[in-house]
N, C-alpha and C positions, 0 to 999 in steps of 0.2 A: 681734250675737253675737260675743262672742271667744273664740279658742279658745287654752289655754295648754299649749306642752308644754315639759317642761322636759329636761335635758342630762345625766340621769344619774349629774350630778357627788355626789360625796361633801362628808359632813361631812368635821371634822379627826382625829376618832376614828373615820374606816371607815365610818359607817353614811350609807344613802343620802339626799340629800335628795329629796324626795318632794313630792306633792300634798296629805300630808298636814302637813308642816309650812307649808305657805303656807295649809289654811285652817285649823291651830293662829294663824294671825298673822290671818286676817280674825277668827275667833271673839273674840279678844281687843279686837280695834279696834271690834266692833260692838258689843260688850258696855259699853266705855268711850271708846266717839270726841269726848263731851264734853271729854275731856282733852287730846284729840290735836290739836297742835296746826296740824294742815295740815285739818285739818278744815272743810271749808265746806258749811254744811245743803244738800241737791240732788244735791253731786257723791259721791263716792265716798267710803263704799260704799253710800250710798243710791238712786243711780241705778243699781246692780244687782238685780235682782230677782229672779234666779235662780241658783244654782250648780248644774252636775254635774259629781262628777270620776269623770272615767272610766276611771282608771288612776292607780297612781303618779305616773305622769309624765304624763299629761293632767286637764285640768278646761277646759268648760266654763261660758262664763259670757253668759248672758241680760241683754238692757240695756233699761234706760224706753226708750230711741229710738236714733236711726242719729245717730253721733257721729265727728267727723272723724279719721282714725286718727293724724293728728299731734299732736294736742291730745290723744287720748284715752290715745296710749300716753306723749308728756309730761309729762303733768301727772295721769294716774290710774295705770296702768300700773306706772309707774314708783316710786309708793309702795309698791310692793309688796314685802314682805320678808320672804321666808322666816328663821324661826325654829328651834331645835329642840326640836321637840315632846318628844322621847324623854328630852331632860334637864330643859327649863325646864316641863315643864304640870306643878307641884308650888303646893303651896299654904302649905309650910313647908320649910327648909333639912332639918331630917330628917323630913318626911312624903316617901310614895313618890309615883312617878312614874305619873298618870293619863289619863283621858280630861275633867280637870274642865274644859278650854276649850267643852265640847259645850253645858253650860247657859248662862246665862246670869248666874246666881250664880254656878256656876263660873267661870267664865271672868274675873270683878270680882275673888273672892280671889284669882286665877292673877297677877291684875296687880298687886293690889296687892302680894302677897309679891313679886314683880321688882323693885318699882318699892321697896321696903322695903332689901334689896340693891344697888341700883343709887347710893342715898343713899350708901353706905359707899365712899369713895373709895379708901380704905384698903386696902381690900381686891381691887382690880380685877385687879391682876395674879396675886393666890392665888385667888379665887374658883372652886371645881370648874364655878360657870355658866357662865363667863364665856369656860373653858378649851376651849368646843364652839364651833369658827367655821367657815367657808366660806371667808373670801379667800386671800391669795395671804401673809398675816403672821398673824403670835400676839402675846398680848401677854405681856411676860414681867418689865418693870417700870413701875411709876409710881407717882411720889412727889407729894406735896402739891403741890408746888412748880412742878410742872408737867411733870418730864421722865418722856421717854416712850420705852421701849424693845418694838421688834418684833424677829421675827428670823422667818426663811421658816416657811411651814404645811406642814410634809413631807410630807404627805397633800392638798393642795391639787389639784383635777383640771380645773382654769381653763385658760384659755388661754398665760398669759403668769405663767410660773413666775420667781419671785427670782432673781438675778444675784446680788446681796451680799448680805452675811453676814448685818447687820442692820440697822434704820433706827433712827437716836436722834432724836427732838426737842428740843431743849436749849430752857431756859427763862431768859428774862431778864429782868432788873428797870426795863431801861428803855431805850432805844432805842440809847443813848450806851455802853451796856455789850454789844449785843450788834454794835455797829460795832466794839467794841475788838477782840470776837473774831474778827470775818471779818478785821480788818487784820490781825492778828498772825497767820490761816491756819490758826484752831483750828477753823474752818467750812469742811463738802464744800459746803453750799449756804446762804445769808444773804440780807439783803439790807442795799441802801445807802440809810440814813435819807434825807427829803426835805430836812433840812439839810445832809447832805451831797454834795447830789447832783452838785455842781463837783468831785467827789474822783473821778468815777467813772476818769479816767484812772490814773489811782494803781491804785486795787482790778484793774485790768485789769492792770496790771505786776505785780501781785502773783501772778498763776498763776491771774487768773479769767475765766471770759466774764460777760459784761451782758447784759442783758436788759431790756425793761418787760415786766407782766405784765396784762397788759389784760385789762377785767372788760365778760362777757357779762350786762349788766342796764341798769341807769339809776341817774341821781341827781339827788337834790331835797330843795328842803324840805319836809317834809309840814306839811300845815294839816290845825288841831282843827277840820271845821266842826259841832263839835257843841260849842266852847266857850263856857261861858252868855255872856261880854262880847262875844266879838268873832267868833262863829259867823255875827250875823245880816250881818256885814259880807265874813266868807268867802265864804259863798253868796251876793253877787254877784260875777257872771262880769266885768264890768269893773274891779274891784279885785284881783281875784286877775291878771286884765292887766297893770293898772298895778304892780304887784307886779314880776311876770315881767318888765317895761320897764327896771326900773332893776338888773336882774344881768345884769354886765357877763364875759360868759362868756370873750371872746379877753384878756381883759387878767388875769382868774385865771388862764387857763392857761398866760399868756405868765408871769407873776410871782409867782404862787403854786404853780404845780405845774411853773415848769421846761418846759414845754411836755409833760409825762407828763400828756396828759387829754386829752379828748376831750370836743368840742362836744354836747350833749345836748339835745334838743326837744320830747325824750318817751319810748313804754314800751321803746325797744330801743336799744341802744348798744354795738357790737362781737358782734351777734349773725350768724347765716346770712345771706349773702347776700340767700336769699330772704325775710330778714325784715326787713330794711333797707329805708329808699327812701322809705316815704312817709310821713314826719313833715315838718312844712315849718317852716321856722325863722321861724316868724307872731307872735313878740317880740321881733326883735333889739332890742338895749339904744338906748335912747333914752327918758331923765328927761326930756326934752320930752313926749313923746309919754304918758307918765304922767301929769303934772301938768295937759295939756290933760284924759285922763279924766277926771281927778277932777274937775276944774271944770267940766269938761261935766254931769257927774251932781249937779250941787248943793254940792260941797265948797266951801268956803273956803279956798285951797290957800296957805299959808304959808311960804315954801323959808328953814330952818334955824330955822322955829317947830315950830308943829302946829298942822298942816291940820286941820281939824272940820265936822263937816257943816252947813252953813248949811239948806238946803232938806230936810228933812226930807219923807216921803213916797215911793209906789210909782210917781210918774209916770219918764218916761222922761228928764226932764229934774232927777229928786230920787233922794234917797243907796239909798233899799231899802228893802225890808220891815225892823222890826226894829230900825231905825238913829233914833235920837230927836236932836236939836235940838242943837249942841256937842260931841256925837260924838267925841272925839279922837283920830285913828289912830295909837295908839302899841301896839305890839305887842313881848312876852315873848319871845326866839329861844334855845330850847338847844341846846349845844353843848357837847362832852366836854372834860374838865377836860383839860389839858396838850397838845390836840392843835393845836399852832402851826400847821400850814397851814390848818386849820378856822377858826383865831381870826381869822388875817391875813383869807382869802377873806370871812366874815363880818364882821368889824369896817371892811371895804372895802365891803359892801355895804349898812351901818348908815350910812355916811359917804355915800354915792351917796342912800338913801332919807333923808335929813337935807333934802338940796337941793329935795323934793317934800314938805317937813312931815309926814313919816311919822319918829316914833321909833320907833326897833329898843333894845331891849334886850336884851344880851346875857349869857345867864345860863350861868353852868358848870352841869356835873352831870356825876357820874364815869360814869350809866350812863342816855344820853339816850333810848335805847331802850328801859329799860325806866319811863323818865319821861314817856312817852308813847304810854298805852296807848288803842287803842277803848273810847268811853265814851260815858255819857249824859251828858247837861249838867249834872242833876241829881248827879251822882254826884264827889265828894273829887277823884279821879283825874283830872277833864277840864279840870281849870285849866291847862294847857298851852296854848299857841298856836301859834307853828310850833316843828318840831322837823328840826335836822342832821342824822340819824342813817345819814346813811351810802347813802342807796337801797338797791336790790335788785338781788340777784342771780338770773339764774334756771337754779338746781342743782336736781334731781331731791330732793322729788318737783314740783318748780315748774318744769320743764325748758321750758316752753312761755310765751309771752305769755301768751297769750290765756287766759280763768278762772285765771289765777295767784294771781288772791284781793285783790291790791293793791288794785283797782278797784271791782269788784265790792259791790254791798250786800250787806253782811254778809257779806264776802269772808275768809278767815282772816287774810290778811294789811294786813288795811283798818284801819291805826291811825287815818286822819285822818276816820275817819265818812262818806266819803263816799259819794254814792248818787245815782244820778241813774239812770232808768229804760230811758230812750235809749240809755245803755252798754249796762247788762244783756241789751239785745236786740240789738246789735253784737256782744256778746262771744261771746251765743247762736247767733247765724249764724254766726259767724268759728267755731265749734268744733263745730257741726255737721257730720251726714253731708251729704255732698256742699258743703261748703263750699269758696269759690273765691279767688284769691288778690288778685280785689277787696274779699271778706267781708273778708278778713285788714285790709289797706287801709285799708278803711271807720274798721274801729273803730282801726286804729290814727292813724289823721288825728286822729278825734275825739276821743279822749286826747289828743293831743299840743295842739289848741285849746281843749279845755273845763279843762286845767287843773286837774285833782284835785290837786294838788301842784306846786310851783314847780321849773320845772327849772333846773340848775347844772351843771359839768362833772364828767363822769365820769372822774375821777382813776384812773391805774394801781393796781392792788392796792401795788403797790412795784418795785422797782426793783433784779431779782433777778440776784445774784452767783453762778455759780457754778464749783468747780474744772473749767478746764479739760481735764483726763483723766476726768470723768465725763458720759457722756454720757445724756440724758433730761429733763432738766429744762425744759429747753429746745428749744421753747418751750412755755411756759407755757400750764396747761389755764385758759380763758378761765371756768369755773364756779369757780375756786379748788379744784380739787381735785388730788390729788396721786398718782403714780402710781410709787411708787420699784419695784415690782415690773419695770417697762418700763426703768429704771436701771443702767448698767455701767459701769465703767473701764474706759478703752484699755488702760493702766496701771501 
C-alpha cells in the first residue's frame, strides 16, 4: 500500500494542485501507455490494482505485492506527474474544459488533441496550455532554432524560489561556435569542447571555475541480439567475452577523454555509495585472452584476417547454436556523424579487434539512437549490430537500477533484445519488499558478467565552465539536470 499526500502547493494561475490532477495524469497514461515511452508491461501502472483518493491532497494506492521502497519510489513513483486537469482535459483548442479523462475514449481524444499541440513548436511559448505550470520558471520564448527563455513563476509555492531574473538557453551550431562564445565571456555557464580540453587554463583566467560533470549511469556498446546475421553469435556468452577483452578502457580514458571518465564494468557508475562496489572488473583488456576464446570454441582465429568458425556445432568445444561452417566475425559498429572522441575511442577499438580477426566496421549515422531500435529479426529495423549511443543515465522516472528497463525482457528501455530469465528473477528480488543489499548485489554482479552490452568508459557529460560570481552550478547534478532556481550572484 502507498499512501500519497501532497503539499498544498499551487498552480501558476492560483488554483490548487490537487489529487485530482495526478489521477487526470494516471487516466490518460492508462488509457494510452502503449505510447508511453517508460512504459514496461508489469510495472507501472499495471502493478496498481487499486486507487482511493481520499482528499484533495491524499490518495491511496493498492499494489499486486510488497515492493522495495527504493526501487518503487525510483523507478514508479517518480513518473508521476501531475497535470492540469482544469485547463488541459479538453478535447479541442475551443471545446470546453471537462471530466473526458474519466472514460476511456475520453481520455484517448484528451491525448491526442495535447499531443496535436504539442507537435506545434511554434507556438510553446504563446500557447494558453502550456501557460499552467508548477515549477519554480515559465516559459516566455522559444524559437526554432533552439533558444529558450524562462523567467521566475510568481506564483510558484516550492521550496526554492528564483534568485535571477531569467534563464536563457542559447543554441549553437557546433561546438567550435559555442567555445567562441564562452571565450569571448558572452556565457554565465558553457562548457570546454573535448578538443579543447588543454585550454582549460586559459577559460579559468578568463573569470570562470571548471568543473567535470560526472554522469550517474553506465556506458557501452549495446548488441542486436536479435540481428538475423550475427544474433546467433551474440548469444554466446563467450564471444560477447572476447568482445569485452579487447576495450581497452585505461588507455581511452588516458587518450581519448583526457582522463574526464570513468572506468565502467557494468549497471552503475558514479551512483550512491550504496550502489557501488560490486561490479568486478572480470574483462580487463587482454586480445591474448580473446583470441585463446575464440580458438577454444572452434574458431579459426586469424590476427589482421577474419577469424571464421572452423567447428561448427553446440558442443563445448564448437562455435554455437546457429553459427554454420566459415562463419566470419565481422561486425557493423554505429556511431554519430562528427563525434571525434567517439571515432578516435572506436576506430582504436576496430584496430585492437583487427589483431584477434574480428572486423569492426564503422559506420556514421547522425542519429545512432534512433538507428537502433528493439526489434525482431524478422523486421527492416533489426539490421544493426552493435550500436555507441551514449549508455544510460538514470533520471527519473528511471532513478533506480534496478527494473530500469535496460535489462529486462521486454524492458522499455531494452534496444539490444536482450532477455535472459535469470536476470529477471535478480531484478525481481533486488526490487522486492523486503529486499536486502545482497538482492541489490546479486543482480548487479550478474549484469556486469553476463554481458547484455559491452562496457566502455563512462566519459564526463563535459567539462563545465562557469562565471565565477555565479554560484550553483557547481557541482554538477550527476542525472544532467539542472537547477538554476538554486542559482545566485555574489555580484
Amino acid at each position: 500500500v502507498v499512501t500519497l499526500t501532497l503539499k498544498h502547493w499551487k498552480w501558476s494561475d492560483g488554483k490548487p494542485i490537487t489529487t485530482r490532477d495526478i489521477m487526470f495524469w494516471l487516466n490518460l497514461l492508462k488509457a494510452n501507455k502503449s505510447q508511453w515511452a517508460d512504459y514496461t508491461p508489469g510495472q507501472f501502472p499495471d502493478n496498481v490494482t487499486s486507487i482511493k483518493v481520499v482528499s484533495p491532497y491524499e490518495m491511496v494506492m493498492h499494489l499486486d505485492k510488497s515492493y522495495g521502497p527504493a526501487f518503487f519510489t525510483g523507478n514508479e513513483l517518480s513518473q508521476i506527474t501531475p497535470i492540469p486537469q482544469h485547463v488541459w482535459d479538453k478535447t479541442s483548442a475551443s471545446g470546453a474544459v471537462g471530466n473526458y479523462d474519466e472514460t476511456a475514449a475520453g481520455a484517448r481524444a484528451v491525448m491526442s488533441f495535447l499531443q496535436s499541440q504539442a507537435k506545434n513548436l511554434k507556438t510553446y511559448a504563446t500557447n494558453p496550455l502550456w501557460q499552467t505550470v508548477y515549477g519554480p520558471w515559465k516559459l516566455t520564448g522559444y524559437t526554432l532554432t533552439g533558444k529558450v527563455t524562462f523567467v521566475p513563476n510568481k506564483n510558484y509555492s516550492g521550496p526554492a524560489k528564483p534568485k535571477i531574473s531569467q534563464f536563457v538557453e542559447v543554441p549553437f551550431t557546433s561546438f567550435d561556435a559555442e567555445y567562441d562564445a564562452l571565450r569571448a565571456g558572452d556565457l554565465t555557464v558553457g562548457d570546454i569542447p573535448a578538443n579543447d580540453i588543454d585550454t582549460i587554463s586559459e577559460i579559468q583566467s578568463l573569470g570562470y571555475n571548471v568543473a567535470p560533470w560526472k554522469v550517474y549511469g553506465f556506458n557501452s556498446l549495446f548488441i542486436n541480439f536479435n540481428n538475423p546475421t550475427l544474433g546467433p553469435a551474440f548469444r554466446q556468452l563467450y564471444i560477447r567475452q572476447a568482445l569485452q577483452d579487447l576495450i581497452n578502457q585505461q588507455l581511452q580514458i588516458s587518450k581519448v577523454f583526457s582522463g574526464y571518465a570513468q572506468p565502467d564494468y557494468g549497471m552503475v557508475v558514479n551512483g550512491p555509495a550504496s550502489l557501488e562496489g560490486a561490479e568486478p572488473n572480470a574483462y580487463p583488456y587482454s586480445p591474448a585472452k580473446a583470441k585463446a576464446l575464440l580458438a577454444a570454441h572452434g574458431w579459426a582465429v586469424h590476427p589482421g584476417g577474419v577469424t571464421t568458425c572452423a567447428h561448427p556445432g553446440t558442443g563445448a568445444t564448437e562455435c554455437g547454436a546457429g553459427i554454420k561452417a566459415g562463419f566470419p566475425l565481422t561486425i557493423n559498429l554505429l556511431i554519430y556523424s562528427g563525434a571525434v572522441q567517439q571515432q578516435v575511442a572506436m576506430t582504436s577499438y576496430k584496430t585492437v579487434a583487427a589483431t584477434a580477426g574480428i572486423t569492426i566496421k564503422l559506420v556514421n549515422n547522425v542519429n545512432v539512437f534512433a538507428a537502433s531500435p528493439a526489434c525482431k529479426a524478422s523486421q527492416a529495423d533489426c539490421s544493426w549490430q552493435l550500436a555507441d549511443w551514449g549508455g544510460g543515465v538514470y533520471t527519473p522516472p528511471n532513478g533506480y537500477p534496478v527494473e530500469a528497463g535496460y535489462t529486462d525482457c521486454n524492458g522499455n528501455n531494452n534496444h539490444e533484445n536482450y532477455c535472459d530469465p535469470a536476470q529477471d528473477k535478480l531484478d525481481a528480488t533486488a526490487a522486492a519488499g523486503g529486499a536486502t543489499t545482497a538482492d541489490y548485489n546479486n543482480w548487479e554482479k550478474f549484469i556486469s558478467l553476463q554481458l547484455p552490452m559491452l562496457w566502455q568508459p563512462n566519459s564526463d557529460f563535459e567539462v563545465l565552465a562557469v562565471k565565477k560570481n555565479l554560484v550553483g552550478p557547481i557541482p554538477a547534478n550527476t542525472t544532467l539536470s539542472v537547477f538554476p532556481e538554486s542559482w545566485y550572484f555574489t555580484k
